[in-house]
C-alpha positions in Angstrom: 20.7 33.4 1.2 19.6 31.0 4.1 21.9 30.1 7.1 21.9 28.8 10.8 23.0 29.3 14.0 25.0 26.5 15.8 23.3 25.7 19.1 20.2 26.4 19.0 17.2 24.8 16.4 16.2 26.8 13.2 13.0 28.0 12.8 11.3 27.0 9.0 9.5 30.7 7.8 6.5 30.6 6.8 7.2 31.0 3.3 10.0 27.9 3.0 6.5 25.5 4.1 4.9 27.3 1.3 7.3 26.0 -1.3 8.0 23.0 0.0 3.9 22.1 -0.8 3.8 23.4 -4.2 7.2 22.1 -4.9 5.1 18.9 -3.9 2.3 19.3 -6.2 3.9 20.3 -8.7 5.7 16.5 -8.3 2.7 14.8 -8.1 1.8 16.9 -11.7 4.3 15.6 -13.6 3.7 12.3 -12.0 0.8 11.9 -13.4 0.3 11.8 -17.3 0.3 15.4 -18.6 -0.2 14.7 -22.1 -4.6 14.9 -22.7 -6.6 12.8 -25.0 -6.3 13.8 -28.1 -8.8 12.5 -30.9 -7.1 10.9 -33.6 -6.9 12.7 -36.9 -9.2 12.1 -39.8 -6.9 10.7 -42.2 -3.2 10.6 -43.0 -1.6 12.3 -45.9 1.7 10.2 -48.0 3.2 12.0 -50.7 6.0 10.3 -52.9 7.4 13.0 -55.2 11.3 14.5 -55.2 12.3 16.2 -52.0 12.2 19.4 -52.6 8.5 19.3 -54.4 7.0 16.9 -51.6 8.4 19.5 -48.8 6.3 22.4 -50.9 3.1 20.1 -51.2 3.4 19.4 -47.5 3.7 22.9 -46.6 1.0 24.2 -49.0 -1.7 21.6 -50.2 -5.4 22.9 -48.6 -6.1 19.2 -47.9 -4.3 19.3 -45.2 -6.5 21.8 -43.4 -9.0 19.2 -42.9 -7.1 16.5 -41.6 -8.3 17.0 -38.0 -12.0 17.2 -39.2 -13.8 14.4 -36.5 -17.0 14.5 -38.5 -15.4 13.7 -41.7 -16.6 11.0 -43.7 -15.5 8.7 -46.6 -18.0 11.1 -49.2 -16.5 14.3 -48.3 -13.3 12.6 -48.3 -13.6 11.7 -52.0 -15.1 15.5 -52.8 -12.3 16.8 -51.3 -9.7 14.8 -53.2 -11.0 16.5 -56.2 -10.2 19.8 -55.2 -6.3 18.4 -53.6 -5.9 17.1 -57.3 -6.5 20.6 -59.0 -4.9 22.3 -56.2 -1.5 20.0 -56.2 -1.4 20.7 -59.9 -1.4 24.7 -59.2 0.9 24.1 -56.6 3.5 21.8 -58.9 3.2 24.9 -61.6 4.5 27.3 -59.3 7.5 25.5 -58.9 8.0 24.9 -62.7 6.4 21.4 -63.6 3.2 22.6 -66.0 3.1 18.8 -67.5 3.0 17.0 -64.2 0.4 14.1 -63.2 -0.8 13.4 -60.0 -2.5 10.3 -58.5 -4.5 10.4 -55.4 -5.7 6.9 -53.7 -7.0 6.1 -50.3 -6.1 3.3 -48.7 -8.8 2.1 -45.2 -7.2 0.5 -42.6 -10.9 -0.8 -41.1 -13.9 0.5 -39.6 -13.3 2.8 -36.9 -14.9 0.7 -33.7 -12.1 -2.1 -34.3 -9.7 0.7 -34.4 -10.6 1.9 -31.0 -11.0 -1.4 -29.3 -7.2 -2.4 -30.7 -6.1 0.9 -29.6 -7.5 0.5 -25.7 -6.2 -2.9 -25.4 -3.2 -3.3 -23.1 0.2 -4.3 -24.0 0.8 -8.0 -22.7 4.7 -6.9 -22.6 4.6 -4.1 -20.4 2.1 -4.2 -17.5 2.7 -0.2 -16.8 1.7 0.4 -20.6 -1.6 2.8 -21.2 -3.8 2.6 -23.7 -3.1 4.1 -27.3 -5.3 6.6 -28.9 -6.4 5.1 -32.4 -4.6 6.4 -35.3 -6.3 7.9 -38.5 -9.7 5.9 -40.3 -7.5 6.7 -43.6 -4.4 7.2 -45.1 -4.5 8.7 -48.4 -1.7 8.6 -51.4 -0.4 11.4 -53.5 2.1 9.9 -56.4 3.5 12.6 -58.4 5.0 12.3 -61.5 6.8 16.0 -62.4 7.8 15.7 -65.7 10.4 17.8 -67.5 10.2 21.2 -66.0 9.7 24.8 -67.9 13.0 27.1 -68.4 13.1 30.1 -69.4 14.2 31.1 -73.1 14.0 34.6 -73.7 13.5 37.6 -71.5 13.0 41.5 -72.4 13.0 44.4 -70.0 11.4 47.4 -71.5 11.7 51.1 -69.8 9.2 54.1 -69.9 8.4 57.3 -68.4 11.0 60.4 -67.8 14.0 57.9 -68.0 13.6 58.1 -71.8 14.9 61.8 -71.4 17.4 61.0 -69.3 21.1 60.7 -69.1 20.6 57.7 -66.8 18.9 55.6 -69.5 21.9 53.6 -70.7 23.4 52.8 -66.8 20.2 52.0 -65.5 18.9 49.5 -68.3 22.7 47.7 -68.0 22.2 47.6 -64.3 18.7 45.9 -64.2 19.7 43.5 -67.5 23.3 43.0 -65.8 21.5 42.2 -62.5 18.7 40.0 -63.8 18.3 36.8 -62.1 16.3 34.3 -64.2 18.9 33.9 -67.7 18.0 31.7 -70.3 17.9 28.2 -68.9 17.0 29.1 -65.3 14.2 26.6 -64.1 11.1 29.1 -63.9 9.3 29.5 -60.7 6.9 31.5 -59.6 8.7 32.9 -56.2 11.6 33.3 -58.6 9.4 35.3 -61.2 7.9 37.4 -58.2 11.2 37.8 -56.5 13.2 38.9 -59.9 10.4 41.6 -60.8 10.7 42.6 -57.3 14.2 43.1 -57.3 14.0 45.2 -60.9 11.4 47.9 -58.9 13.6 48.2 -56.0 17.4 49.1 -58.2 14.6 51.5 -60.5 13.4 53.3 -57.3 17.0 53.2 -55.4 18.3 55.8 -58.1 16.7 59.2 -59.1 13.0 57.5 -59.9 11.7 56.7 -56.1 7.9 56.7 -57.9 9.2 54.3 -60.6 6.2 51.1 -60.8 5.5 47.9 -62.8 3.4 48.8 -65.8 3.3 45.4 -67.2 4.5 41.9 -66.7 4.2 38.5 -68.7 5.4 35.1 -68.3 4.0 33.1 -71.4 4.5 29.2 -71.2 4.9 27.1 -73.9 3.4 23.6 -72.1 4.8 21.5 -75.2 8.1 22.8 -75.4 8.6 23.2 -71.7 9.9 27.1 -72.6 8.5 30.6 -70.8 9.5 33.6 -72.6 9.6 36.6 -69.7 8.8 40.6 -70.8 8.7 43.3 -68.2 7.8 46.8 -68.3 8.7 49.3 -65.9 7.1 53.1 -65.6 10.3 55.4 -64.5 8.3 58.4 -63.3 9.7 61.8 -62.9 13.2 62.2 -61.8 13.3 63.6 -58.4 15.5 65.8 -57.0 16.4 66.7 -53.0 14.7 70.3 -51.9 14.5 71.9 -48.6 14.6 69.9 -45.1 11.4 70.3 -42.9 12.1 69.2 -39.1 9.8 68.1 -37.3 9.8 67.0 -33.2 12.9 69.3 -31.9 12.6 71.3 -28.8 15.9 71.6 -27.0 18.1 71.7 -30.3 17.5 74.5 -33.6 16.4 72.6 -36.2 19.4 73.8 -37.8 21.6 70.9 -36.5 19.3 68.5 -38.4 20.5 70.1 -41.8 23.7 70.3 -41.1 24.0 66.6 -40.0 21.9 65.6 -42.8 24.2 67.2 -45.5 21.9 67.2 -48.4 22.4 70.0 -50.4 19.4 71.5 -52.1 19.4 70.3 -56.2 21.2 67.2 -55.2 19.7 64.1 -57.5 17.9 61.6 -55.1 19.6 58.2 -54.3 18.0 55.9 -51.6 21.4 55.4 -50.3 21.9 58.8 -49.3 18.6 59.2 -47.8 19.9 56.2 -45.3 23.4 57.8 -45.1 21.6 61.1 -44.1 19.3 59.5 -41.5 21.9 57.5 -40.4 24.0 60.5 -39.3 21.5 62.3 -37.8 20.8 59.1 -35.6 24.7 58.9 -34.7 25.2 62.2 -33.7 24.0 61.4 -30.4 21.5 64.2 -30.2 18.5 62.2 -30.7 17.1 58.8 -29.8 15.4 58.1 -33.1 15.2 59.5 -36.4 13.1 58.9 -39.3 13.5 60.9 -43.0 11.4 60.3 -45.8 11.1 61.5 -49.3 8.0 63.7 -49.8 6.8 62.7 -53.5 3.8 64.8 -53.8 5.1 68.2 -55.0 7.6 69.3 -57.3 9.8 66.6 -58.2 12.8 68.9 -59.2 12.6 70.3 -55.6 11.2 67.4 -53.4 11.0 68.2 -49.6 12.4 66.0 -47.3 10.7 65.7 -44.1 12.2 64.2 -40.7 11.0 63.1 -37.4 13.3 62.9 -34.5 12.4 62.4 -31.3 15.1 64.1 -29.0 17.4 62.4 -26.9 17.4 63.6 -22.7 19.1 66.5 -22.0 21.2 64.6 -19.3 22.2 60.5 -19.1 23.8 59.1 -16.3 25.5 55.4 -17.0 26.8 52.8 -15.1 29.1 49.9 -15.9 30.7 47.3 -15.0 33.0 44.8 -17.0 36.2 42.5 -17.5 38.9 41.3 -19.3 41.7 39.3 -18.8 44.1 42.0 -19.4 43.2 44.4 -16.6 40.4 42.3 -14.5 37.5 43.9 -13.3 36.1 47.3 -14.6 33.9 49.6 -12.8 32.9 52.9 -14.7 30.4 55.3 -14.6 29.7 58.3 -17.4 27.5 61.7 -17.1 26.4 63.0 -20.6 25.2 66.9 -20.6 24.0 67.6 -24.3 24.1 70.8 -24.4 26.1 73.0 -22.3 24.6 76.6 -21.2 25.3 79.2 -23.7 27.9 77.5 -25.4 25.4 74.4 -27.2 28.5 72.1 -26.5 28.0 68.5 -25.9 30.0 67.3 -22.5 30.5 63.9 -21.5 32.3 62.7 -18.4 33.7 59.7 -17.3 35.6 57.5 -14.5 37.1 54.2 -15.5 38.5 51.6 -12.7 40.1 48.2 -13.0 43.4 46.7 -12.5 45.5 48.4 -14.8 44.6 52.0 -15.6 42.2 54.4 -13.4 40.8 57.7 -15.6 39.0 60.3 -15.1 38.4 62.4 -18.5 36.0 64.7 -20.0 35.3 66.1 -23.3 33.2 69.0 -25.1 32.1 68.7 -28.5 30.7 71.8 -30.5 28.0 71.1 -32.7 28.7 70.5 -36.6 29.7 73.5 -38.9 28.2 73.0 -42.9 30.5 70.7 -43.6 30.4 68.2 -40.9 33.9 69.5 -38.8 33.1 69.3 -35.0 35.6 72.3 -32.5 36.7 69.5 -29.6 38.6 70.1 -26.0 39.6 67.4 -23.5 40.8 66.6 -20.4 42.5 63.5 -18.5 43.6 62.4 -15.6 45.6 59.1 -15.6 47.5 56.2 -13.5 48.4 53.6 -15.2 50.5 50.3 -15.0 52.5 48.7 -17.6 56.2 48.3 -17.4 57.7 47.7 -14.4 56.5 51.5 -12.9 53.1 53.0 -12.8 52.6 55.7 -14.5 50.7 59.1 -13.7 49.7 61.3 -16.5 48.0 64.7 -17.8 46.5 65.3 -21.0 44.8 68.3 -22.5 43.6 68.5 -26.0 42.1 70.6 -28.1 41.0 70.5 -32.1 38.3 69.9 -35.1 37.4 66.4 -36.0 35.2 64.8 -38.7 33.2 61.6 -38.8 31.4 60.0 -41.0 30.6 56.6 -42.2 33.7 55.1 -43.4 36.0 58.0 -42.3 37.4 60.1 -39.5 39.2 63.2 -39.3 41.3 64.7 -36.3 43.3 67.9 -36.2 44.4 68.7 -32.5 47.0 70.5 -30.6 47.8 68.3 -27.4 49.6 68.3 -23.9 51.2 65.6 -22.1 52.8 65.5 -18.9 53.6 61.9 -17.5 55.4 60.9 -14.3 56.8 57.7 -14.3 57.5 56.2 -10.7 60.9 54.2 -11.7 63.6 54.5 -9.6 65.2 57.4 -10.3 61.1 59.3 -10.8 60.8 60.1 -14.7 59.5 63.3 -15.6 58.6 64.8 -18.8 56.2 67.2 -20.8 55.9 67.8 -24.7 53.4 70.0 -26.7 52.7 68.3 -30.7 50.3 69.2 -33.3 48.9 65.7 -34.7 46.8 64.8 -37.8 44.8 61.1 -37.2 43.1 59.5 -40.1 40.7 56.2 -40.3 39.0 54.4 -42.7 36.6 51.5 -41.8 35.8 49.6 -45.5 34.4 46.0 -43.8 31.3 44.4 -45.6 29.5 44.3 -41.8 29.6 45.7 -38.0 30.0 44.9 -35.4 30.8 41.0 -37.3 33.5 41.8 -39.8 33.9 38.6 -42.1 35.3 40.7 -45.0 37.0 44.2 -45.6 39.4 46.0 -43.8 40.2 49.3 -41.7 43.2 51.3 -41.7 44.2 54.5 -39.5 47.3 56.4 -39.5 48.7 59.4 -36.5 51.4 61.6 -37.8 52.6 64.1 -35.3 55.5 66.5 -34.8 56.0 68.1 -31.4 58.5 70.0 -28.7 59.7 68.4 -25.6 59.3 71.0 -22.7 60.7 72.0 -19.3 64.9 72.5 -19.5 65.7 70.2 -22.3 63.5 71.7 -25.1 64.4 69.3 -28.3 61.5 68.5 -31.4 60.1 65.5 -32.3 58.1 63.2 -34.6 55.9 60.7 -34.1 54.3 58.2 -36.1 51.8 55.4 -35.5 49.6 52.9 -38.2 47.7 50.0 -37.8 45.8 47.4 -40.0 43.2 45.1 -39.8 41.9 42.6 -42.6 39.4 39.7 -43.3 40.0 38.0 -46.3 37.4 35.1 -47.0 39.0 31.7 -48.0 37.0 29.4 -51.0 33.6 32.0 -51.4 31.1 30.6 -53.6 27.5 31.7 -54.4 26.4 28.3 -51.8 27.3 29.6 -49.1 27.3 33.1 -46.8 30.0 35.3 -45.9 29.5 33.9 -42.4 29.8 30.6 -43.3 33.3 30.9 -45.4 36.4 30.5 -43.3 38.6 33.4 -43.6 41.9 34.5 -42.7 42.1 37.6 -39.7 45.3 39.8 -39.8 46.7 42.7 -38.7 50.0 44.8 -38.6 50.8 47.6 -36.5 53.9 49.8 -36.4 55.0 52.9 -34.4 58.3 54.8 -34.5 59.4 58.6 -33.0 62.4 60.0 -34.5 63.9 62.6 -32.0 67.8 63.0 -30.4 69.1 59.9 -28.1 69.6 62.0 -25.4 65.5 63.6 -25.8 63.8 62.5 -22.5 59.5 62.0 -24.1 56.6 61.7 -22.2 56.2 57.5 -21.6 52.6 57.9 -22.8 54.1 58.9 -26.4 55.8 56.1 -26.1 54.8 52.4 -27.2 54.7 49.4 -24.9 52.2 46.0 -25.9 51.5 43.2 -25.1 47.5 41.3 -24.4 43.8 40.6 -25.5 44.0 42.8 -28.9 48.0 42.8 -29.4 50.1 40.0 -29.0 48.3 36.6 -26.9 50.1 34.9 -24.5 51.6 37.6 -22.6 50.2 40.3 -20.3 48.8 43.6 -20.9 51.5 46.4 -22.1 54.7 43.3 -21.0 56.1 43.6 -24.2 58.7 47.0 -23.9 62.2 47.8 -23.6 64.2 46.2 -20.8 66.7 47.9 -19.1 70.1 47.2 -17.4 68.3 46.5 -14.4 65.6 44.5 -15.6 62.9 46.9 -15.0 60.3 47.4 -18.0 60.4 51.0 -19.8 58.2 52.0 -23.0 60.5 52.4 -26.3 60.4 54.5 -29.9 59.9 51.8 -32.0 56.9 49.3 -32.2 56.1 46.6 -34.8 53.2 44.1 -34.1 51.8 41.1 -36.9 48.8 38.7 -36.3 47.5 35.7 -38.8 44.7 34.3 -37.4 42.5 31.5 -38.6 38.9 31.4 -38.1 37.0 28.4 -39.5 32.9 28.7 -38.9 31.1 26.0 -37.0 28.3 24.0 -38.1 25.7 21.9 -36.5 23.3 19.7 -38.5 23.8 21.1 -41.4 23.3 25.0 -40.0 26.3 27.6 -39.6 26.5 28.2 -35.8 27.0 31.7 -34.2 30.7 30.3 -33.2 34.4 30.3 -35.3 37.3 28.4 -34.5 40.0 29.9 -34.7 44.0 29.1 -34.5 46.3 32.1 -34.4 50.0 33.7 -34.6 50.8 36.6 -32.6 54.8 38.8 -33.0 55.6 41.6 -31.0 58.5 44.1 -30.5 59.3 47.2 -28.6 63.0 48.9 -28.6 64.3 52.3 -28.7 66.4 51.4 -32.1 64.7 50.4 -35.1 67.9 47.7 -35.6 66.9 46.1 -31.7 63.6 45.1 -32.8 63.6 41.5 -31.7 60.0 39.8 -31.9 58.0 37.9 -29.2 55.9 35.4 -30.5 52.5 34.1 -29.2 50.6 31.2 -30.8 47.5 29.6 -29.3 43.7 28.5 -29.8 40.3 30.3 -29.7 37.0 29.9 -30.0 34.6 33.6 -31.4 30.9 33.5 -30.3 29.0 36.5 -32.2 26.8 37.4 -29.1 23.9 39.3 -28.9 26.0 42.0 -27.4 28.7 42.1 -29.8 31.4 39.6 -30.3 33.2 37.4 -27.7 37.1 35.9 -28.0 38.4 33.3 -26.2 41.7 32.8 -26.3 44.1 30.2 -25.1 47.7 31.4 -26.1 51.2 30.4 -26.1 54.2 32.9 -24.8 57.1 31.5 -26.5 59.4 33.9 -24.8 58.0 33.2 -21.2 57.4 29.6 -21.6 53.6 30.1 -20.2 50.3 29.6 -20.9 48.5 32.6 -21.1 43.9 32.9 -20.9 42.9 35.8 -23.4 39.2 37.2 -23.3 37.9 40.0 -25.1 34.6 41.4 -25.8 33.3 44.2 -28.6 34.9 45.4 -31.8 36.1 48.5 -32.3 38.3 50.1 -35.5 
């Protein structure tokens, strides 16, 4: 940052006369002409065939190679022509056309000294004009006449090796015939023909025969009839079957760990998808920084080892971050990771959140995984937050088992709150519950949903404590959905405009009179709930006009999102238009729905995805800025 004092003269430093001259030069560079003399090319290629076969010549014809030749003459010119025929043919076959012609001609504009003296003449129109290198000595023709292309009129897949033996003959031939590309009438080509034999290996190998190979492949063409008859044969090899798991690269965790976050049972029959499921668990359990798991092929295929490399993740990680979001400004946390706790192998992760809204302080220890993937949790928080018309200071302890995986989690915990509530009179109250959370994420992609949806329910009963000792139950479910809107084989998920929505609902059923912890309680309102109003406005409103949380909640969102496109390409932004209803209230009958409508724009960023939101409160008659960043379900 540069400044001045007023009064007295600035000195320049040293370094601000340094830029100043190559700020200077650098002018005079790009004053001058920066583009060199370049020597004009040997000859210029013309093709006139259909589109798509002219953009594959272009790309691929060795004549083009020696365009920028400067020695080149008219003799080795012609020679060369005689290879670009054959070789134009070749390339012509590949995309089908075996019966094609091709006609090569070159046409010289004049010798190459009245080329150059043209060509360093100045223009009489503009005096500032310089001269213009001369363009090619030649320009040579190719005129292609494709003919009627080959399609293909029969095609056999044959199967040999163990599969013969085994119960998986009958599946796996009506997978790779059902999945076959190139039906009768397909146009053939030779990237299709690759890419369909291709695609036959890999469904072979993904399933019980990872050493399965091509034993023989044919594609005979019938030149007269325009016809190619397809046969392949594929070797199954031995069926394999998952052994023991050798470790490799642990020092601070027992090798044990690995196994049991791997969960692949010796026996079980190998599938390439739960190799990746494996390694992909191993990866996400936060012990280790990378993993790698391979099939080892070379021994007994009944009892195939399976060997992993892991490289260990620090022992300690300290993180700091900063954010925001429109519903509770700016965010400053910072989070200490211990991995494993002395004596107990616990993992313990701590963390301080700050912004506008809410200030936490929490930690949690996680044991490691039992056999069947159940984690022993305990946690710990310290809350104030704001959201009503009072803040709100809160305790919660928890402890349980969860479980996750891929597509699920698990959670069985006992929990404490105790939450203060600075209205006018002070609320306090304390309950004890037992809870049972469940989640299923079934969307086609992360962190970019475009189809799919995920669904998690919390069902809990618990006791209200202190002098008023009264039971409870709570319940809480949410929804979220992409349906895609006019899909067709042309075009990519990402590309389809689909429809967003989502439901959530709450209620607690307890007495009237039973005085529950606010933070059991449902307010909402902001970025991921209802647009246009702020974050956790939506409650219960009282005789005095203050803001309270209430025992019912019920929350619906349609949201539009139509996909971008510029020159012809699908852009890495959505439009989107959008509904938003929410309603808090204490009886189920009270439930009286604020609705938010608005505008938005979605940007899938390189760190996740970003919504923009311009949105509508109907209720308070204001416009309302939304911004949110990341997806989570």
């Amino acid at each position: 940052m540069f400044g001045f004092r007023r009064g007295k003269p600035a000195h320049t430093p040293a370094f601000l006369w340094l830029l100043w001259l190559a700020l200077f030069t650098l002018g005079n560079a790009w004053a001058a002409d920066p583009r060199p003399a370049t020597a004009p090319a040997a000859f210029d290629l013309q093709v006139q065939a259909p589109d798509a076969l002219r953009e594959h010549l272009m790309r691929h014809l060795e004549l083009l190679q020696y365009r920028e030749l400067q020695d080149l003459d008219r003799e080795e010119l012609d020679r060369l022509l005689g290879s670009a025929h054959d070789n134009a043919l070749e390339l012509l076959a590949t995309q089908g056309y075996f019966s094609a012609t091709v006609e090569l001609s070159v046409q010289d504009p004049g010798p190459p000294e009245a080329l150059a003296a043209a060509a360093s003449t100045p223009s009489t129109t503009d005096a500032s004009a310089k001269p213009q290198q001369p363009g090619p000595r030649w320009t040579v023709l190719l005129k292609v006449q494709p003919g009627e292309p080959v399609r293909i009129s029969r095609f056999s897949l044959q199967l040999q090796g163990e599969i013969l033996n085994s119960n998986a003959l009958a599946a796996q031939q009506k997978d790779l015939e059902d999945s076959w590309a190139l039906r009768p009438g397909t146009l053939f080509t030779q990237a299709a023909w690759d890419q369909a034999k291709t695609e036959a290996l890999r469904r072979l190998t993904a399933n019980r025969f990872p050493t399965g190979h091509l034993l023989r492949s044919e594609a005979a063409i019938d030149t007269d009839l325009h016809e190619a008859v397809l046969s392949l044969t594929l070797d199954s090899g031995p069926d394999y079957r998952f052994g023991d798991i050798v470790v490799e690269g642990t020092r601070l965790h027992d090798p044990e760990l690995v196994r049991r976050l791997a969960q692949i049972p010796p026996g079980t029959v190998y599938t390439q998808t739960r190799l990746l499921e494996a390694q992909q668990r191993v990866a996400d359990s936060g012990y280790f920084d990378s993993v790698f798991m391979s099939l080892d092929t070379q021994g007994d295929p009944q009892n195939a080892t399976v060997r992993v490399q892991v490289r260990e993740a620090k022992l300690h990680k300290w993180v700091l971050g900063i954010g925001a979001s429109t519903d509770s400004g700016a965010r400053l946390s910072s989070e200490y990771t211990h991995r494993k706790l002395p004596w107990l192998d616990w993992r313990a992760v701590s963390k301080l959140s700050l912004d506008r809204e809410t200030k936490t302080l929490g930690t949690e220890l996680t044991g490691q995984p039992d056999t069947d993937n159940w984690r022993a949790t305990t946690s710990a928080q310290l809350q104030r937050q704001l959201g009503g018309s009072a803040p709100v200071n809160s305790l919660m302890l928890r402890a349980g088992r969860s479980k996750t995986e891929e597509r699920y989690d698990r959670n069985l915990f006992l929990q404490y709150d105790h939450a203060i509530t600075q209205s006018s009179p002070p609320e306090n109250a304390s309950s004890v519950s037992a809870n049972y959370a469940w989640t299923r994420r079934n969307f086609n992609t992360l962190p970019f949903p475009t189809q799919g949806f995920g669904l998690a329910v919390e069902l809990g009963a618990g006791l209200t404590l202190g002098a008023q000792r009264e039971p409870y139950l709570r319940s809480r479910a949410r929804i979220l959905g992409f349906l895609p809107i006019g899909v067709s084989p042309e075009r990519s998920l990402a590309s389809t405009p689909r429809l967003a929505w989502r439901a959530e609902g709450g209620a607690i059923g307890a007495r009237s009179n039973v005085v529950l912890p606010s933070t059991q309680r449902f307010l909402t309102g902001g970025d991921t709930t209802v647009r246009g109003y702020g974050y956790r406005e939506i409650g219960v409103v009282q005789a005095d006009g203050s803001l309270s949380a209430g025992r019912y909640l019920a929350v619906g969102s349609l949201e539009w999102q139509q996909p971008l496109r510029s020159q012809g390409r699908t852009t890495a932004w959505d439009a989107a238009v959008f509904v938003d209803a929410g309603a808090v209230a204490n009886q189920a009958s009270e439930l009286k729905a604020k609705v938010g409508l608005g505008v938005g724009a979605r940007w899938r960023s390189p760190v996740g995805p970003l919504a923009l939101d311009l949105a509508w409160g109907a209720a308070t008659h204001r416009w309302r800025l939304h911004m949110n960043l990341g997806f989570s379900f």
